[in-house]
N, C-alpha and C positions, 0 to 999 in steps of 0.2 A: 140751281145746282149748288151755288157758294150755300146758300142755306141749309141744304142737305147734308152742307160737309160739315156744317157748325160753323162756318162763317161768314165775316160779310165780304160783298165785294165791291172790289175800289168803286169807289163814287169819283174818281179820277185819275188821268194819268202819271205814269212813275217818274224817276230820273232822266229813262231814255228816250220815253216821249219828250218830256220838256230839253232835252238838249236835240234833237231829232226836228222838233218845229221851231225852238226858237233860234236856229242858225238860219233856217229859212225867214224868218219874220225881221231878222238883225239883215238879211242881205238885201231884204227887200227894200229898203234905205238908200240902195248902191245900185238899182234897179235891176231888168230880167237877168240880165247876163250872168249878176252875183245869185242871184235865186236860181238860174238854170245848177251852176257850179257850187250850191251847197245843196241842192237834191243831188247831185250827182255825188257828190259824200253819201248822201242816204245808199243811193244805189251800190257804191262800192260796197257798202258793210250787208247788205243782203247779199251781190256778187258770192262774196266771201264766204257767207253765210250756207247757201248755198252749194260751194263748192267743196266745202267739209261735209255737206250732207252727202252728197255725189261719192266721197270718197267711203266712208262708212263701210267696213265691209259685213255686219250682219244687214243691213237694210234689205227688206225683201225687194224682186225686182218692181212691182207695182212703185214702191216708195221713189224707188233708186230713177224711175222712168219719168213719173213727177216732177222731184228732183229737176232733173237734167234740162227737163220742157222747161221750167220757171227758169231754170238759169239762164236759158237761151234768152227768154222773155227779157230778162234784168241786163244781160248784157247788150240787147237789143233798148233797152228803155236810158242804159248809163251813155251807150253811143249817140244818141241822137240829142241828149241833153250838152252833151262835151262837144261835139259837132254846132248845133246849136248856138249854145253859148259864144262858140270863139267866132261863128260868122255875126256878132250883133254889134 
């Protein structure tokens, strides 16, 4: 598809990749605990992510119904990382 548009595409990842995996690779140093609590950062900024989409008022209901399942999923995925992490 990038070549249809006339360009190329990344042969790797951006900014937010490399600050995204390497707080996880820097925590893993400090073992699971510090790696549960900086995926659990990842998870806040999709939480988030997510719940701007959720508010959106043109989003069709299909979008908005998505939306709200993933959030549930994220807020379900950041709990049990933050639970997790404090009993280790």
């Amino acid at each position: 598809m990038a070549r249809e548009l006339g360009i190329e595409a990344p042969s790797e990842g951006d900014m937010k990749k490399m600050l995204t995996t390497g707080k996880i690779a820097l925590a893993d140093i400090f073992g699971d605990a510090a790696i549960l609590k900086a995926m659990k950062t990842n998870e806040d900024d999709t939480v988030t992510a997510y719940e701007r989409a959720i508010r959106q008022e043109d989003a069709i209901p299909a979008s908005k119904a998505f939306f709200m399942k993933a959030h549930r999923d994220e807020e379900r995925h950041r709990a049990w990382m933050e639970t997790t992490a404090s009993s280790l």
